[in-house]
MMTF fields as JSON, N, C-alpha, C and O atoms, coordinates in Angstrom:
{
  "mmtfVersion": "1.0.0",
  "mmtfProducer": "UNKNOWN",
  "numBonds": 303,
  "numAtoms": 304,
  "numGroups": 76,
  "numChains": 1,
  "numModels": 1,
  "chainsPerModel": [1],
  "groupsPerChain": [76],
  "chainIdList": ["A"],
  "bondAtomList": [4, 2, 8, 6, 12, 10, 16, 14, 20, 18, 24, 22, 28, 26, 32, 30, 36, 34, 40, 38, 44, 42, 48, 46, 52, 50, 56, 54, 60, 58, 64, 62, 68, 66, 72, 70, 76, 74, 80, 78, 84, 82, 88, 86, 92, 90, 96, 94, 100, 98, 104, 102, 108, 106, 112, 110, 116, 114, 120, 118, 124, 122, 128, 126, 132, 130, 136, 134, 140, 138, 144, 142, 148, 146, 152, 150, 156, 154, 160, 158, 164, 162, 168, 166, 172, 170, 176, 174, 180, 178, 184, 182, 188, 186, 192, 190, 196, 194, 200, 198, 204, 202, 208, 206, 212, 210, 216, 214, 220, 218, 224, 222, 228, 226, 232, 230, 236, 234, 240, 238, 244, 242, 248, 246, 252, 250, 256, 254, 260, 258, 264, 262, 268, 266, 272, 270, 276, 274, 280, 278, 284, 282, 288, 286, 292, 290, 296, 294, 300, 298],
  "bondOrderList": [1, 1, 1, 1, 1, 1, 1, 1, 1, 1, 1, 1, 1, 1, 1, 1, 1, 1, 1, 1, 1, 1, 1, 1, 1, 1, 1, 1, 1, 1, 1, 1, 1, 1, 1, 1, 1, 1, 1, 1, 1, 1, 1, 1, 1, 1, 1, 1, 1, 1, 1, 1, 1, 1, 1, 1, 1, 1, 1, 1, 1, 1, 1, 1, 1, 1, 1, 1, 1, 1, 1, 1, 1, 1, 1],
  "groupList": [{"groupName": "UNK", "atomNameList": ["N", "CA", "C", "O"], "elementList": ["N", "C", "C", "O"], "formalChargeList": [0, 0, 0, 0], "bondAtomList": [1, 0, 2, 1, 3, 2], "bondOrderList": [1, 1, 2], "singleLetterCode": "X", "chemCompType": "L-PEPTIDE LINKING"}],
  "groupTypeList": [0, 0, 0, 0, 0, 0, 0, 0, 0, 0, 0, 0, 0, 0, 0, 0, 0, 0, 0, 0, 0, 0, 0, 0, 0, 0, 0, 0, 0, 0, 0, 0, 0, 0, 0, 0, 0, 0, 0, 0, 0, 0, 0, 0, 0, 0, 0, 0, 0, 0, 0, 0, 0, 0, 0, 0, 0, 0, 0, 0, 0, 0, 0, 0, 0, 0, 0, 0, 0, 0, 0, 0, 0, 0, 0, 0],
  "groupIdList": [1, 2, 3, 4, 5, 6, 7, 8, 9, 10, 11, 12, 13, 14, 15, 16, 17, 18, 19, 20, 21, 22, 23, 24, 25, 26, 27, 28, 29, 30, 31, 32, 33, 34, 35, 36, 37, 38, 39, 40, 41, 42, 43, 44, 45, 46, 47, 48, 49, 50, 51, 52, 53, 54, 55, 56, 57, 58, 59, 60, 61, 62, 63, 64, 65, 66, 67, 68, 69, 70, 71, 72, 73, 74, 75, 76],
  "secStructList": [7, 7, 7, 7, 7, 1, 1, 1, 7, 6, 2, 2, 2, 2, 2, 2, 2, 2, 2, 2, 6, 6, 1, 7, 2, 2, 2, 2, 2, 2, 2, 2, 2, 2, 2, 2, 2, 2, 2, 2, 2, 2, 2, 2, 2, 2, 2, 2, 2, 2, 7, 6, 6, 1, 7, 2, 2, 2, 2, 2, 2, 2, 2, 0, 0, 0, 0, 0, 7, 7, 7, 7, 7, 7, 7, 7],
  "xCoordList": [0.829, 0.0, 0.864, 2.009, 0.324, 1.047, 1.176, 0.814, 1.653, 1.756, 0.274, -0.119, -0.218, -1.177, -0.869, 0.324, -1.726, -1.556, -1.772, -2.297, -0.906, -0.691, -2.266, -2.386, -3.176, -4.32, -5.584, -6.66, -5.421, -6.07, -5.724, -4.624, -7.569, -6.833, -6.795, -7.955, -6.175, -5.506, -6.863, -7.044, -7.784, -9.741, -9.497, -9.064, -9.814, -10.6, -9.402, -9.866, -8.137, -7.0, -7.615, -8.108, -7.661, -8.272, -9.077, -8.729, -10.333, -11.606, -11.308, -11.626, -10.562, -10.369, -9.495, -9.864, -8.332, -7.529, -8.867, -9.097, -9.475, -10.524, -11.475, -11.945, -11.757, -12.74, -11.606, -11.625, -10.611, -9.526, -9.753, -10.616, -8.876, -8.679, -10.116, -10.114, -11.212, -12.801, -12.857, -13.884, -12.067, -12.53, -10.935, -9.754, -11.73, -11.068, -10.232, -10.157, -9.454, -8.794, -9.457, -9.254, -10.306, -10.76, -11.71, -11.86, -12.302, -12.588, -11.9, -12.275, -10.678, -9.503, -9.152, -8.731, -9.404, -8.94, -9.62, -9.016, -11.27, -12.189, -11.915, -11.729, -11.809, -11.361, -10.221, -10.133, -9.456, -7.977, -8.782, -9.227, -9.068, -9.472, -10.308, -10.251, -11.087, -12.224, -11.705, -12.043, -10.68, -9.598, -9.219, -9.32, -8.264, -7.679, -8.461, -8.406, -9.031, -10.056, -10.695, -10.762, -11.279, -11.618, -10.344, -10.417, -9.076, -8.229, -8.004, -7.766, -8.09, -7.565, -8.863, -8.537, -10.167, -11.257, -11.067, -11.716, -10.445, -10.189, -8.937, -9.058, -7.741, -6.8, -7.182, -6.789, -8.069, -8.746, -9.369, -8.84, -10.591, -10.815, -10.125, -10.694, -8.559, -7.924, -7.521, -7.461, -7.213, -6.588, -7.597, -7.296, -9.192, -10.103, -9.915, -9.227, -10.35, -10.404, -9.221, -9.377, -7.669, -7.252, -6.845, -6.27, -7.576, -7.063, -8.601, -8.976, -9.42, -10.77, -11.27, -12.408, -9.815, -9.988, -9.306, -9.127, -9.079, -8.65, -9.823, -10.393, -10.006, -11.051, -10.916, -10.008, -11.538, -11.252, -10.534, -10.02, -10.387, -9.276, -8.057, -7.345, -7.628, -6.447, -6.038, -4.864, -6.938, -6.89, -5.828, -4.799, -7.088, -6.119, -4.959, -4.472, -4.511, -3.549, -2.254, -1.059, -2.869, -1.831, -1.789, -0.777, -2.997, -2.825, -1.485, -0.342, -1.743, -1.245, 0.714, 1.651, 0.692, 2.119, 2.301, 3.353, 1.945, 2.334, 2.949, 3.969, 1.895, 1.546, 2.864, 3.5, 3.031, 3.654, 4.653, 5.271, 4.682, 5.814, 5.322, 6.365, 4.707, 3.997, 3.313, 2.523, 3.728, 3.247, 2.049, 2.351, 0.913, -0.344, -0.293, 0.085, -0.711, -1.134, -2.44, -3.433, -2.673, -4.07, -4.157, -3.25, -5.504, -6.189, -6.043, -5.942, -5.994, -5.864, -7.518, -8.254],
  "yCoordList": [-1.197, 0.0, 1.248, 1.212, 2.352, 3.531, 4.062, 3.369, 5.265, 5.766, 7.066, 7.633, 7.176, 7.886, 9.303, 9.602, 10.194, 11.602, 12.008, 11.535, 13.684, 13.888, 15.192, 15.983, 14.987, 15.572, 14.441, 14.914, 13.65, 12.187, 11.933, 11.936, 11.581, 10.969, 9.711, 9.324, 8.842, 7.733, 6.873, 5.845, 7.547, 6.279, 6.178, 5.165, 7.405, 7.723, 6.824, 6.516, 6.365, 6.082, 4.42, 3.858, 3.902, 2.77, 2.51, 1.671, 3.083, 2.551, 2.24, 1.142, 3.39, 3.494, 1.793, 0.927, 1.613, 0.345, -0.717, -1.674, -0.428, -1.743, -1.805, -2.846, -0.796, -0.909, -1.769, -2.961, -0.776, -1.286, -3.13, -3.795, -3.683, -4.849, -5.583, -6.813, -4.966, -5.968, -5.662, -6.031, -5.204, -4.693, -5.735, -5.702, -6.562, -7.197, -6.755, -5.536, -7.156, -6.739, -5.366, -4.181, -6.489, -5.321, -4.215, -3.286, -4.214, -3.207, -1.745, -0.61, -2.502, -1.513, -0.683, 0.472, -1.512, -1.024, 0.148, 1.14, -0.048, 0.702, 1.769, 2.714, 2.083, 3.06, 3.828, 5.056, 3.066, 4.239, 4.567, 5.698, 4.29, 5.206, 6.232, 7.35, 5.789, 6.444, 8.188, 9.362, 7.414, 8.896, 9.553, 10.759, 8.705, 9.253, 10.403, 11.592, 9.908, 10.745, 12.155, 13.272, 11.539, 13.134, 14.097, 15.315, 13.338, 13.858, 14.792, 15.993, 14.188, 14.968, 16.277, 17.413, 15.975, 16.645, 18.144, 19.177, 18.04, 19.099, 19.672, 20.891, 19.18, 19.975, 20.649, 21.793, 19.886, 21.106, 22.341, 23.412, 22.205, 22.603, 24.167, 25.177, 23.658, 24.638, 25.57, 26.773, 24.992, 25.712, 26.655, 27.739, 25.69, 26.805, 27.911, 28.914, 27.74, 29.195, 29.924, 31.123, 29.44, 30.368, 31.356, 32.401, 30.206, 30.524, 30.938, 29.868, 31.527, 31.25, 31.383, 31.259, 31.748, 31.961, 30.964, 31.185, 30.05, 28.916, 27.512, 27.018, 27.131, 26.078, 24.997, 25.036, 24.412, 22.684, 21.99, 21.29, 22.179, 21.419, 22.202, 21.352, 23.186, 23.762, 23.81, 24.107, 23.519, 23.373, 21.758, 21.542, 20.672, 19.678, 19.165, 18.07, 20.05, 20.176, 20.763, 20.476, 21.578, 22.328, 20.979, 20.676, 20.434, 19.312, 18.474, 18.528, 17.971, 16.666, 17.483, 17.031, 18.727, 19.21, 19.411, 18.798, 19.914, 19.7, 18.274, 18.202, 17.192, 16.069, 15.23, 14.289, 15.622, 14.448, 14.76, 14.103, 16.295, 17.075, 16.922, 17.289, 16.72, 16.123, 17.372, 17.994, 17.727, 19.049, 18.464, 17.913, 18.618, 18.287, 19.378, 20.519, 18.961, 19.813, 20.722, 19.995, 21.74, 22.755, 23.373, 23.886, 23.281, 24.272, 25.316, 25.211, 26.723, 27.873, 27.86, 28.646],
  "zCoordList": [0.0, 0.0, 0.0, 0.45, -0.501, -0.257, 0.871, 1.823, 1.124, 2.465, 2.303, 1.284, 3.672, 3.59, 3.304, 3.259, 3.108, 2.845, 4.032, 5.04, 3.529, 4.989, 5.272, 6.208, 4.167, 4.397, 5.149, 5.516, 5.229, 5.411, 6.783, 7.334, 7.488, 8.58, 9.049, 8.906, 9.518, 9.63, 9.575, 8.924, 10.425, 10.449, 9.138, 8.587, 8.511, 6.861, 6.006, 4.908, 6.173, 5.283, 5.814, 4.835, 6.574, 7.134, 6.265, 5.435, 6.154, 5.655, 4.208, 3.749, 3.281, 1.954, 1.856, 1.063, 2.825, 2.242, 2.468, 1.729, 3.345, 3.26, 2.353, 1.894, 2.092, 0.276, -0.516, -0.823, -0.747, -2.047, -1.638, -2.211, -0.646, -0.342, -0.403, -0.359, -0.493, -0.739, -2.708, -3.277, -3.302, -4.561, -5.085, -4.737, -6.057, -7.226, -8.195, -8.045, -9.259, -9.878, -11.115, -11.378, -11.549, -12.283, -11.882, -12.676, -10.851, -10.15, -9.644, -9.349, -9.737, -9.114, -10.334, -10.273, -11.671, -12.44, -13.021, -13.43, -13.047, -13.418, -12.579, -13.346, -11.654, -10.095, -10.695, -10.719, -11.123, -11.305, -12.885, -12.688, -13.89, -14.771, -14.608, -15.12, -13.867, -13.971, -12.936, -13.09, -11.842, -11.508, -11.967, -11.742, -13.312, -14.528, -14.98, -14.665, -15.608, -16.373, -15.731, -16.244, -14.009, -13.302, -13.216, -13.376, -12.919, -13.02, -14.53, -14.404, -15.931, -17.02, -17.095, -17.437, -16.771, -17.355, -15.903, -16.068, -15.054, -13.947, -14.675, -14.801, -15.209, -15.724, -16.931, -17.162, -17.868, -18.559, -18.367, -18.664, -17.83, -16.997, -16.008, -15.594, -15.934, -15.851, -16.671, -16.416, -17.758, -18.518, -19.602, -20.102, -19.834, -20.337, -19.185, -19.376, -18.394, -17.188, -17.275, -17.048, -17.629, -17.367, -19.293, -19.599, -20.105, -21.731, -21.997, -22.476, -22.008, -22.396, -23.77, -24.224, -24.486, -25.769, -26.99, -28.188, -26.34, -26.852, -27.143, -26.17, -28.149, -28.695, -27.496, -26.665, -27.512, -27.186, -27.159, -26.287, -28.553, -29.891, -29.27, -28.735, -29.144, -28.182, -27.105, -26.88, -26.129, -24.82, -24.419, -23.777, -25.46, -25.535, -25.984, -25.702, -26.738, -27.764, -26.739, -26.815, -25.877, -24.645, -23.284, -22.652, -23.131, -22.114, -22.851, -22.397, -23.645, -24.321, -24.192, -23.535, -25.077, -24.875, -23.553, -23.369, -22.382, -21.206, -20.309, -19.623, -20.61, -19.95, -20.915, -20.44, -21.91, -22.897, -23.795, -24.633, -23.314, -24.365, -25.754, -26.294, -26.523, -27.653, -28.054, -27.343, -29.409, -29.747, -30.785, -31.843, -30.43, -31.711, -32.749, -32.484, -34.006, -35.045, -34.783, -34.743, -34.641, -34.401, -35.583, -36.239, -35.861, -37.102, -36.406, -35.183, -37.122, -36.048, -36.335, -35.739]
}
C-alpha cells in the first residue's frame, strides 16, 4: 500500500484500504481510470479558465504538450 496523505486521517486512510482490499482486480482497475479521467477533465478545466480563448481542440492540444511534451497539429 502507499503511504497515507498527509491531508487524510488515519480512520478515513483505514476505511479506503478496506474498500480497495474488498474490490477485485478489475474493479480496481475501473477506479484508477475512472480517476484518470476526473483527473484529465479538472486539468482542462484549468486551462479553459485560465485561456478562455482557446477552442477545445487547443486546450487539448496544450494538455497533451504539457503532460507528454507532444506538440499536436491545431487548425488555427
Amino acid at each position: 500500500m502507499t503511504s497515507r496523505p498527509l491531508d487524510t486521517s488515519p480512520a478515513s486512510w483505514a476505511i479506503y484500504e478496506c474498500a480497495l482490499d474488498r474490490m477485485g482486480g478489475p474493479a480496481r482497475v475501473r477506479v484508477a481510470m475512472e480517476l484518470s479521467e476526473a483527473a484529465r477533465e479538472i486539468r482542462l478545466a484549468g486551462i479553459m479558465a485560465r485561456h478562455p480563448e482557446l477552442s477545445r481542440r487547443q486546450v487539448v492540444a496544450r494538455l497533451v504538450a504539457d503532460e507528454y511534451r507532444v506538440e499536436l497539429p491545431v487548425p488555427e
